[in-house]
GUTI-906558 format. One record per residue (C-alpha): residue number from 1; residue in three letters; z, y, x. Coordinates in steps of 0.05 Angstrom, whole numbers, plus 5000, padded with zeros to 4 digits. Each point is the difference from the previous one (the first is absolute). Example, Ala and Ser with C-alpha at 12.3 -4.5 7.8 and 13.67 -1.06 7.14 Angstrom:
<nodes>
NODE    k    r     z     y     x
NODE    1  ALA  5156  4910  5246
NODE    2  SER  4987  5069  5027
</nodes>
This chain:
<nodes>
NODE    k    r     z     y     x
NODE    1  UNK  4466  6465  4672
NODE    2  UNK  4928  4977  5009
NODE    3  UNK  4974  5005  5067
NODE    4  UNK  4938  5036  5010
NODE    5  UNK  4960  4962  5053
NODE    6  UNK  4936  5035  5028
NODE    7  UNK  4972  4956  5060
NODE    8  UNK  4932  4968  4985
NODE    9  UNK  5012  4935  5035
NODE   10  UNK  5073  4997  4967
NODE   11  UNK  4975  5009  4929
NODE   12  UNK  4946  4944  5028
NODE   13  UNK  5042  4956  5010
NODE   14  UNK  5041  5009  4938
NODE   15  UNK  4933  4984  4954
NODE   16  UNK  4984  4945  5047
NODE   17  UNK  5061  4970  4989
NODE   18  UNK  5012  5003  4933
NODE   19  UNK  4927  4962  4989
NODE   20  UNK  5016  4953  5043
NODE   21  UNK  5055  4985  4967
NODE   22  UNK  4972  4992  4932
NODE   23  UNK  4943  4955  5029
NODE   24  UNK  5067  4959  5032
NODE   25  UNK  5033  4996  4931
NODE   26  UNK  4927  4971  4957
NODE   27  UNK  5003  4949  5053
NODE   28  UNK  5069  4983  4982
NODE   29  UNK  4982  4999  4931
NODE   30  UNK  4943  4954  5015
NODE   31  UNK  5036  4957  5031
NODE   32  UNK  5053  4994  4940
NODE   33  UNK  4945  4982  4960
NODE   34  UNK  4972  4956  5043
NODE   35  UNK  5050  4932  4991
NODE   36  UNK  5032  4964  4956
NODE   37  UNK  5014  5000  4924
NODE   38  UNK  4965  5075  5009
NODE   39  UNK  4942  4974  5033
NODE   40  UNK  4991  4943  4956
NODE   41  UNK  5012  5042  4932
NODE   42  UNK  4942  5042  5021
NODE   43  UNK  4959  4942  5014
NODE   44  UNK  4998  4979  4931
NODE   45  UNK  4987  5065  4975
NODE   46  UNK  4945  5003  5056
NODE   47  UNK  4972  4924  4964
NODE   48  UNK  5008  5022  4932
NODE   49  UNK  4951  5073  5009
NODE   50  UNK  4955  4956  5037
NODE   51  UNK  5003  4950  4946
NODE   52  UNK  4982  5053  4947
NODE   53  UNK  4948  5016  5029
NODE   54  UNK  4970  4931  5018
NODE   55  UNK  4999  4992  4930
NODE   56  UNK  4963  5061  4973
NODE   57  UNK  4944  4996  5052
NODE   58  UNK  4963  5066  4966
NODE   59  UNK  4955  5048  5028
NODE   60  UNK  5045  5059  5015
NODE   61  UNK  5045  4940  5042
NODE   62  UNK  4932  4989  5038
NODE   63  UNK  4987  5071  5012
NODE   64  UNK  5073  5008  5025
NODE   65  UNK  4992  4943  5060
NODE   66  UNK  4926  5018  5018
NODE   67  UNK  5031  5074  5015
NODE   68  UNK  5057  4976  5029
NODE   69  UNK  4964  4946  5044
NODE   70  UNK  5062  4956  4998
NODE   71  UNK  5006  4982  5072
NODE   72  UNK  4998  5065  5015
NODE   73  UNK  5068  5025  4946
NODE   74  UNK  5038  4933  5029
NODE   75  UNK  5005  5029  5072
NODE   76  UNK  5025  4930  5023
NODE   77  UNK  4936  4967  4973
NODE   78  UNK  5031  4941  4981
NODE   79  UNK  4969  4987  4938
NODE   80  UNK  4929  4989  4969
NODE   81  UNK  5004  5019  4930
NODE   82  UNK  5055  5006  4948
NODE   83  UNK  5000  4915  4989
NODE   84  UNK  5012  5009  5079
NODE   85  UNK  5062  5049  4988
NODE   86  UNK  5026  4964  4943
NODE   87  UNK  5007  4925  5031
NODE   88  UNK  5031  5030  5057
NODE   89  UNK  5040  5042  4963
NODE   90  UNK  5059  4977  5047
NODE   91  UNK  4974  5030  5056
NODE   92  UNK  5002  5070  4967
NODE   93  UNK  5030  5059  5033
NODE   94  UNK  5018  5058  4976
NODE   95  UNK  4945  5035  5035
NODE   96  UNK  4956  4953  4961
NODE   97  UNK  5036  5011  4926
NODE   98  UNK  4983  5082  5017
NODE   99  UNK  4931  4979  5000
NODE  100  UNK  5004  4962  4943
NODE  101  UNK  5029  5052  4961
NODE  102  UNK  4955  5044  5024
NODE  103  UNK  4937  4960  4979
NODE  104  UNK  5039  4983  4932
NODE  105  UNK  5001  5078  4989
NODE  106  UNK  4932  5020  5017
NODE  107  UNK  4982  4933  4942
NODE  108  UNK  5037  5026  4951
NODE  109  UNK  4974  5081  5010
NODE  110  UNK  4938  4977  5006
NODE  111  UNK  5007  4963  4927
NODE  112  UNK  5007  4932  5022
NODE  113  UNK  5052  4949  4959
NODE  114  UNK  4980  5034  4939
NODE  115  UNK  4975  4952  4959
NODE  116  UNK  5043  4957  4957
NODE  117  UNK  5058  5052  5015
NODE  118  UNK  5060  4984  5023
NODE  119  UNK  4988  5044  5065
NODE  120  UNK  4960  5068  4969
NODE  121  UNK  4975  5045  5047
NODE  122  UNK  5042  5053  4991
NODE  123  UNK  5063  4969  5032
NODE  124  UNK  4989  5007  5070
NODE  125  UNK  4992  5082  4979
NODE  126  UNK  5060  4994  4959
NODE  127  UNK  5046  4997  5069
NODE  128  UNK  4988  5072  5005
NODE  129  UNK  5035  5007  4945
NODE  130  UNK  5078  5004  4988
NODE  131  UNK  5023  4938  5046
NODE  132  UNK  5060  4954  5005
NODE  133  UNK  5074  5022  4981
NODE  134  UNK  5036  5007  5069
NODE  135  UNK  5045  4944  5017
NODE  136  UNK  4973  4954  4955
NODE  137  UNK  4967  4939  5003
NODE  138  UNK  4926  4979  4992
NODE  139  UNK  5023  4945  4961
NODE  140  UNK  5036  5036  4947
NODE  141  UNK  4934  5024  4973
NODE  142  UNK  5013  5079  5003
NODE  143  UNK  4940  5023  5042
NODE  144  UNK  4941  5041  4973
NODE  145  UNK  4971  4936  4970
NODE  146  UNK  5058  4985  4957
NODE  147  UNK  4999  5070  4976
NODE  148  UNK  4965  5054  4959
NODE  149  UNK  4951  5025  5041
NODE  150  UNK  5000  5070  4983
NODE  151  UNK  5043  5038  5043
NODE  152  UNK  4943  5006  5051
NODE  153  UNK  5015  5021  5075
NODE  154  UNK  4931  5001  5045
NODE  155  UNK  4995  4993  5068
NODE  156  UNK  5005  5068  5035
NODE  157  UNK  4925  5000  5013
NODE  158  UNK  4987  5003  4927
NODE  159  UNK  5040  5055  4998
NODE  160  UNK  4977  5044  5058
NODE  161  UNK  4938  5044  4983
NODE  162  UNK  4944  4974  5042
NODE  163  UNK  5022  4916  5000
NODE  164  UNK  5014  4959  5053
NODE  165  UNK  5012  5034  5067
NODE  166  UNK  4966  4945  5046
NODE  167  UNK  4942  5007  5046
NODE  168  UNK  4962  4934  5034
NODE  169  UNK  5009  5028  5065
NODE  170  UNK  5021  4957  5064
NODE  171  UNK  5054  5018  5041
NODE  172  UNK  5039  4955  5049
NODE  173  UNK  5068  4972  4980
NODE  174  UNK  5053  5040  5039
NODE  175  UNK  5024  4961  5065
NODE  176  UNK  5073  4992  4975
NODE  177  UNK  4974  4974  4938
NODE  178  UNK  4947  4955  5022
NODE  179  UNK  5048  4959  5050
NODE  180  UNK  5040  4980  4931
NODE  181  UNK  4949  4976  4961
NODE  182  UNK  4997  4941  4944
NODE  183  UNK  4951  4944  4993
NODE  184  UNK  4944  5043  4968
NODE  185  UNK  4935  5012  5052
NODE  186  UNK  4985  5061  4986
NODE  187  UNK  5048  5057  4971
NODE  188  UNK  4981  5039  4927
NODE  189  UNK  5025  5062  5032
NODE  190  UNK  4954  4997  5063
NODE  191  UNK  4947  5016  4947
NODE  192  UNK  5024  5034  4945
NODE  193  UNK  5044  5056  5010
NODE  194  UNK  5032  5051  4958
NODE  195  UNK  4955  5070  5006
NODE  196  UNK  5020  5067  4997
NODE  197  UNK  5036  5015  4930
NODE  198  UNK  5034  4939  4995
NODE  199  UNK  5064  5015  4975
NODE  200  UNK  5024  4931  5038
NODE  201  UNK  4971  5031  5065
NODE  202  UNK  5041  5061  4991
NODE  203  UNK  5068  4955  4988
NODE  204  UNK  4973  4961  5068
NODE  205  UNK  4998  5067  5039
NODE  206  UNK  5063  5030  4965
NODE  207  UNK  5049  4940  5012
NODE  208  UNK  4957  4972  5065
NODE  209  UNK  4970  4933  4980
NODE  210  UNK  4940  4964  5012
NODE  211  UNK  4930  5030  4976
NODE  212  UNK  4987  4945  4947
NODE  213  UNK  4952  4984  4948
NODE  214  UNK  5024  5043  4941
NODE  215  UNK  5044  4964  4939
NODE  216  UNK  4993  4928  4992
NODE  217  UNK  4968  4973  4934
NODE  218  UNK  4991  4934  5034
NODE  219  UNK  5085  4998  4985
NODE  220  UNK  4985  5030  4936
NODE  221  UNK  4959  4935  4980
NODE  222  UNK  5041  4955  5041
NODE  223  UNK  5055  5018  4954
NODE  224  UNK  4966  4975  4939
NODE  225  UNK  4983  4932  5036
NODE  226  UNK  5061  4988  5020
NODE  227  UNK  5022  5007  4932
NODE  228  UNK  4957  4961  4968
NODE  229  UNK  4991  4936  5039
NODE  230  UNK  5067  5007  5021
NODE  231  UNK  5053  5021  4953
NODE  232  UNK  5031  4932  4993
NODE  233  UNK  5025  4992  5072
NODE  234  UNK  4994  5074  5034
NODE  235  UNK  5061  5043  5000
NODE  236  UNK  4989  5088  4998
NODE  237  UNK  5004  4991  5079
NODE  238  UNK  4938  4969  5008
NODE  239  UNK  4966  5067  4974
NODE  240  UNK  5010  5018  5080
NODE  241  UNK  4945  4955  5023
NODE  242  UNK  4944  5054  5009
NODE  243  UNK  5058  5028  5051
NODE  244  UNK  4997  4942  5037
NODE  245  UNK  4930  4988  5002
NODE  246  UNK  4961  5058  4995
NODE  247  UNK  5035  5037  5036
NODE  248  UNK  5019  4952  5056
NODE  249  UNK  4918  4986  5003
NODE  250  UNK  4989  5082  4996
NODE  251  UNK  4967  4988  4942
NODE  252  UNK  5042  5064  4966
NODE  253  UNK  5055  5025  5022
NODE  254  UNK  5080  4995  4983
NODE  255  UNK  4997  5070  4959
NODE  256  UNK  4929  4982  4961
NODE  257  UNK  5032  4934  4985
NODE  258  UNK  5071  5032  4983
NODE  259  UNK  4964  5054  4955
NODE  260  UNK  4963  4955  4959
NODE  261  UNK  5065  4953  4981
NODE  262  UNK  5039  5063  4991
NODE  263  UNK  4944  5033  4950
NODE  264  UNK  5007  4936  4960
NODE  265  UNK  5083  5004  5005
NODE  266  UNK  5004  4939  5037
NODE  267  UNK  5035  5035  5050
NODE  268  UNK  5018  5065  5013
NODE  269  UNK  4996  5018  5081
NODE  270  UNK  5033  5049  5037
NODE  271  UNK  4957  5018  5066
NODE  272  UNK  5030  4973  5051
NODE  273  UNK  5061  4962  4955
NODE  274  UNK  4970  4927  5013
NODE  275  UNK  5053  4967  4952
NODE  276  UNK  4965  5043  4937
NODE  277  UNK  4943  4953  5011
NODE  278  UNK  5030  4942  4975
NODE  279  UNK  5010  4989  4922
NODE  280  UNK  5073  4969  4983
NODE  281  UNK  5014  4930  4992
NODE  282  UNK  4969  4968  5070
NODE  283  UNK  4991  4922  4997
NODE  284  UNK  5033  4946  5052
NODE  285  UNK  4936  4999  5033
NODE  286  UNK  4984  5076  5009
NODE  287  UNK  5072  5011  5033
NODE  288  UNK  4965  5016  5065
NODE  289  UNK  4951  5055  4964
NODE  290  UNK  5078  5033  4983
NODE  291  UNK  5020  4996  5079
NODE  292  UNK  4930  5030  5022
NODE  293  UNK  5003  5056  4948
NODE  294  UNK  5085  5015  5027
NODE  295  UNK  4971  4997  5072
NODE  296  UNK  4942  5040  4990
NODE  297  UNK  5040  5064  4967
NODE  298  UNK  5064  4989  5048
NODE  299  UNK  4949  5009  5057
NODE  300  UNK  4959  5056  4974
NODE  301  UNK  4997  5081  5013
NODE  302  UNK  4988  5041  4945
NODE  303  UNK  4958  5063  5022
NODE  304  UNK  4946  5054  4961
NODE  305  UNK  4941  5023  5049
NODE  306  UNK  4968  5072  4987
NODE  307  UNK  4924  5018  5038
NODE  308  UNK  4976  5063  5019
NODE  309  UNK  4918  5001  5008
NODE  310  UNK  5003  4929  4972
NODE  311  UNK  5033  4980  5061
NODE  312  UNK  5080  4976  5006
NODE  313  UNK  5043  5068  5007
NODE  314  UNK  5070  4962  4979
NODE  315  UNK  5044  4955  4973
NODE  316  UNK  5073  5003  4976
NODE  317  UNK  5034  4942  5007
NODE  318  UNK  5060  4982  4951
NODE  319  UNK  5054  4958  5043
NODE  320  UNK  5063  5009  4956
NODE  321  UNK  5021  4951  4951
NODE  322  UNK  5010  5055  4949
NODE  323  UNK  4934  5028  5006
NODE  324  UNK  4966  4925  4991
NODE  325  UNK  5041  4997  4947
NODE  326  UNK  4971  5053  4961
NODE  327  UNK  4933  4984  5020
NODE  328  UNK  5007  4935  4972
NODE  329  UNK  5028  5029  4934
NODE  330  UNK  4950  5067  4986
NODE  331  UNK  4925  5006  4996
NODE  332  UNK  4990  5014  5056
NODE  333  UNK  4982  4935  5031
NODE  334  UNK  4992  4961  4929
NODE  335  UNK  4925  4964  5003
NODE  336  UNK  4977  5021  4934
NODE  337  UNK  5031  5072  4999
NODE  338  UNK  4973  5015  5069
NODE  339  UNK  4933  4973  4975
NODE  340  UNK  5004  5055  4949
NODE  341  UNK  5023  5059  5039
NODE  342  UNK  4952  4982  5058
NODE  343  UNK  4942  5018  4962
NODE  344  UNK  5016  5066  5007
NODE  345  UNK  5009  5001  5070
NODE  346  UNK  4945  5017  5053
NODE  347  UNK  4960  4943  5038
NODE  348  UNK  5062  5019  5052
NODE  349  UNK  5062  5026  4987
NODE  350  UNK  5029  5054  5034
NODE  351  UNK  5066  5016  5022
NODE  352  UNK  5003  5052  4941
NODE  353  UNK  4976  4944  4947
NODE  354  UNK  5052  4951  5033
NODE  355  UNK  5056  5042  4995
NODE  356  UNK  4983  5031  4922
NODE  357  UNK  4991  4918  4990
NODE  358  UNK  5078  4985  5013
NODE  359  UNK  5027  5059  4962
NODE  360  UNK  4964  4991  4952
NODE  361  UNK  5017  4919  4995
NODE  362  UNK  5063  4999  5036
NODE  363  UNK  5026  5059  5000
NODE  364  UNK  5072  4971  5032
NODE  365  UNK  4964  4988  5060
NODE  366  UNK  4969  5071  5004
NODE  367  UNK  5057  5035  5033
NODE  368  UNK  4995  4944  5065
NODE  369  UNK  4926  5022  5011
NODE  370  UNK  4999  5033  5065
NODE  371  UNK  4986  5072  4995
NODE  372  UNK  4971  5017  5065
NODE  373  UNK  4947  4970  5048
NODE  374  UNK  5055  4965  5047
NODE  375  UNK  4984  4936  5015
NODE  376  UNK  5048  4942  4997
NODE  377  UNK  5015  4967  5064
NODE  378  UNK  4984  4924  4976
NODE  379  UNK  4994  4944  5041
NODE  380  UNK  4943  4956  4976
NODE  381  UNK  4986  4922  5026
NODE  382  UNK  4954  4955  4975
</nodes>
């Protein structure tokens, strides 16, 4: 039966917890990316974007790095220009290949690599659209490139009335957070986060995660690089880079990244379920993303909070292997069906929404919710 837990500081340290642990797995993930035939494969990919555009040189390439101020994107400031990045290419980091990618997408959106035409514009918007067949590899040529394009799938900002639920507002980086930090300076979250009506924000409160950034179309584009330069040597696994470093940097965060690979069926992630991140067929050299991903969900608890005047009222927290089970199997707790139903869900969910939510979604969990206001007795350490 799920335990109804009421104490403030216990459903504190429940949230705190789980974030900290999702900021504990992107660093593992970094870190799997970050040697070895992985690090190297990415390298060249890193070599040839920068290569591409070396060689166009146009006017929308030039707007891109005067807006970007390219010291400022390569946190490390290692490098003077793109000739800099490209002859040390070696020195690359995956940190580094983020930027890259990121600079690559805002070229290509902002119509760069047009002319001539073997890289039209369009591509980088085309990631939004049906993705990558799960389990399979890049190199067998079956991502949204390699097929009709037709069977669009937006981004969930194009979808909610109103577009994109992110405000340029500052807010310090949580304590627990900031002590786990990647390479990058200065954090995208600390100054962009998700506003009021984000349907990502209400997923944060409802399953206790960090306040992030809303969805990722960084990944979105990242996706389409990766296929492009890289489809010769990159296997499906490699799609989990933006978990690794935009999330370890706090760039996004593991959800916004998740949501976006599972809107373009690259995945399709469970909440919580760390092992529905990762597409089938893993490489030698991402063995260690699989023992992160197995560590991560063996250690996790999987809890719902519910508010009452905005503020935390309660959480029930699901401890038996049958009830992760089902969690793992219904919608409730699926990314992209959760995206869905939470946009009919207030700014924060009360215990009544919470409840309806499960029998509604999974309905064999319904008859453990507890039925009166008696509060587990659960002992809680960090």
């Amino acid at each position: 039966m799920a335990k109804l837990i009421t104490d403030a500081g216990a459903i504190d340290l429940l949230c705190r917890t789980r974030q900290t642990a999702e900021q504990r797995l992107a660093q593992r993930l970094y870190l799997a990316f970050s040697e070895g035939v992985a690090l190297r494969n990415l390298q060249t990919v890193g070599a040839r974007v920068v290569q591409e555009m070396i060689t166009y040189q146009d006017l929308p390439l030039k707007k891109v790095l005067g807006e970007c101020q390219i010291l400022d994107i390569f946190k490390i400031k290692r490098f003077a220009s793109l000739d800099d990045i490209l002859a040390k290419s070696t020195r690359l980091t995956p940190s580094d290949i983020a930027d890259i990618i990121y600079i690559c997408g805002e070229w290509v959106l902002a119509g760069g690599g047009t002319k001539g035409g073997t890289w039209p514009a369009n591509e980088v918007q085309g990631a939004y659209k049906v993705g990558v067949t799960p389990g399979q590899p890049v190199k067998n040529g079956n991502g949204w490139a390699a097929r009709h394009a037709g069977e669009a799938q937006r981004a969930v900002w194009k979808q909610e009335p109103g577009g994109r639920y992110r405000g340029n507002w500052t807010a310090p980086m949580e304590t627990h957070i900031a002590q786990r930090l990647g390479p990058a300076s200065t954090p995208g979250i600390a100054g962009k986060r998700s506003l009021e009506g984000s349907t990502v924000l209400k997923l944060d409160r409802l399953f206790g995660l960090l306040r992030g950034a809303d969805i990722s179309g960084s990944t979105a584009e990242g996706a389409s690089i990766l296929e492009r330069w890289g489809s010769d040597i990159l296997h499906s696994a490699y799609y989990l880079l933006p978990l690794a470093t935009l999330v370890y940097n706090a760039h996004h965060t593991l959800l916004e990244v998740a949501l976006t690979l599972s809107l373009n069926r690259i995945i399709d992630y469970h909440i919580g379920f760390y092992t529905t991140l990762l597409p089938d067929g893993v490489p030698p050299e991402l063995d260690a993303v699989v023992a992160a991903l197995n560590d991560a969900e063996s250690e996790t608890s999987h809890f719902v909070v519910f508010f009452e005047n905005s503020q935390p009222a309660g959480c029930l927290l699901f401890e038996q292997t049958w009830e992760k089970n089902i969690l793992r199997q219904s919608r409730f707790g699926r990314a992209v069906d959760m995206l869905a139903l939470a946009q009919q869900l207030p700014n924060f969910p009360s215990r009544g929404d919470v409840f309806d939510l499960i029998r509604t979604q999974a309905l064999t969990l319904a008859p453990g919710l507890p039925s009166d206001p008696v509060v587990a007795k659960v002992k809680l350490t960090q």
